[in-house]
Every structure is written in structure tokens, then in C-alpha cells.
C-alpha positions in Angstrom: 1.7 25.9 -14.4 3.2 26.8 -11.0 5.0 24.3 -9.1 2.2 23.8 -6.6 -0.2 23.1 -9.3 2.1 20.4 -10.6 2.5 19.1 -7.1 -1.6 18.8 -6.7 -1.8 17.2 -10.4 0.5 14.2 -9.5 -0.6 13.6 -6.2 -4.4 13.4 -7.9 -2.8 11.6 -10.0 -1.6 9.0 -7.9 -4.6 9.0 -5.5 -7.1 8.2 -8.4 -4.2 5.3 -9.2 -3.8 4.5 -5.6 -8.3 3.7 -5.6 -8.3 1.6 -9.2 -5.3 -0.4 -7.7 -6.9 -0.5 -3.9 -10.3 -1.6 -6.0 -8.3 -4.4 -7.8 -6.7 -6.1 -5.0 -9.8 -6.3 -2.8 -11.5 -7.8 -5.4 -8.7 -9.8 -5.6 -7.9 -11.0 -2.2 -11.9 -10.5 -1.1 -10.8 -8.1 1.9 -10.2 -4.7 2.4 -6.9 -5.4 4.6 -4.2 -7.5 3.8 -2.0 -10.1 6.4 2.4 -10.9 6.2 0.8 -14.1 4.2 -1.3 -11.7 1.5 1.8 -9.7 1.1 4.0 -12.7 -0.1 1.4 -13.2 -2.4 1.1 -9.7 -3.8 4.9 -8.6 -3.9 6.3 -11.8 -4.4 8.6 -11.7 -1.5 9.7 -14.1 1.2 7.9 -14.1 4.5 11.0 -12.7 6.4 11.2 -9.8 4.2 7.8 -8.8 4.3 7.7 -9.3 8.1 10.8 -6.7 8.2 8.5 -4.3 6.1 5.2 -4.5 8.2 7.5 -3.8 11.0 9.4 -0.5 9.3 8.4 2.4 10.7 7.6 4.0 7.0 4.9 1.3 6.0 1.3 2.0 6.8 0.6 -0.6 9.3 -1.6 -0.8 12.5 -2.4 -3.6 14.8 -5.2 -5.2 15.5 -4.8 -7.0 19.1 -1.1 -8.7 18.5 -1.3 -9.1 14.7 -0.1 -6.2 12.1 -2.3 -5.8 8.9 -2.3 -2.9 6.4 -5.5 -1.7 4.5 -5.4 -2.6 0.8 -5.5 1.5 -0.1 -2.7 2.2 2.2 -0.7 -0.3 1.0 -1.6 0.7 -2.6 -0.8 4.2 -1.9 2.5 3.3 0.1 3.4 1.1 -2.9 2.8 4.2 -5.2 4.4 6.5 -3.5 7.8 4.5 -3.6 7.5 4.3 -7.3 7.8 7.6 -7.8 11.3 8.0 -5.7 
């Protein structure tokens, strides 16, 4: 299998893992995006740290008036993605 092939294969791959685990916090949470406070809960880090991340410029934020939120798929594609660094 060619290099691009493989390429396509793992990033289907992690989009079809990215939905179950999108699917399984919404349920979960009952929303589709998440708050600093929903973070904490999920990742199980303090409220500083997780402020730091929803300000980085690699996290998949966007704002909605003042406040930052991230939708549960981004997040769980973001979350992903670093997993396979």
C-alpha cells in the first residue's frame, strides 16, 4: 500500500474514532460543546491549565460573545490527533 493510502487509512481511522468518542461525551455531558468547567471534568486537569489550553492557539476553540467553548468533535479530534504524536 502506497504511503498516501496509509495516510487516508489512519486519518479514517481516527475520524470514525474521533465520532464514537464525539457521540460518547455528548451523551455524556448532554451538549454538543463543552465550557473551561466541562474540560476539568473530562481531562482531569486544574482550571488554570485548561484555561491556558482553550487559550493556545493549536486547540480548536471559538468564542461565543466573551466566553471560549470547543465543540465536543473538535475537541475529540484535537484530543486524537495529539495521541498519535
Amino acid at each position: 500500500m502506497t504511503d498516501i493510502l496509509k495516510n487516508l487509512n489512519i486519518k479514517s481511522d481516527i475520524g470514525v474514532a474521533a465520532a464514537r468518542e464525539a457521540k460518547r461525551i455528548a451523551e455524556k455531558h448532554g451538549k454538543e460543546f463543552l465550557n473551561c468547567d466541562d474540560l476539568v471534568a473530562i481531562t482531569g486537569l486544574g482550571k488554570n491549565n485548561v484555561r491556558q489550553l482553550m487559550n493556545s492557539i493549536d486547540f480548536p476553540t471559538i468564542e461565543v460573545g466573551n466566553r471560549k467553548v470547543v465543540s465536543v468533535i473538535a475537541f475529540a479530534m484535537w484530543s486524537l490527533a495529539q495521541n498519535q504524536d
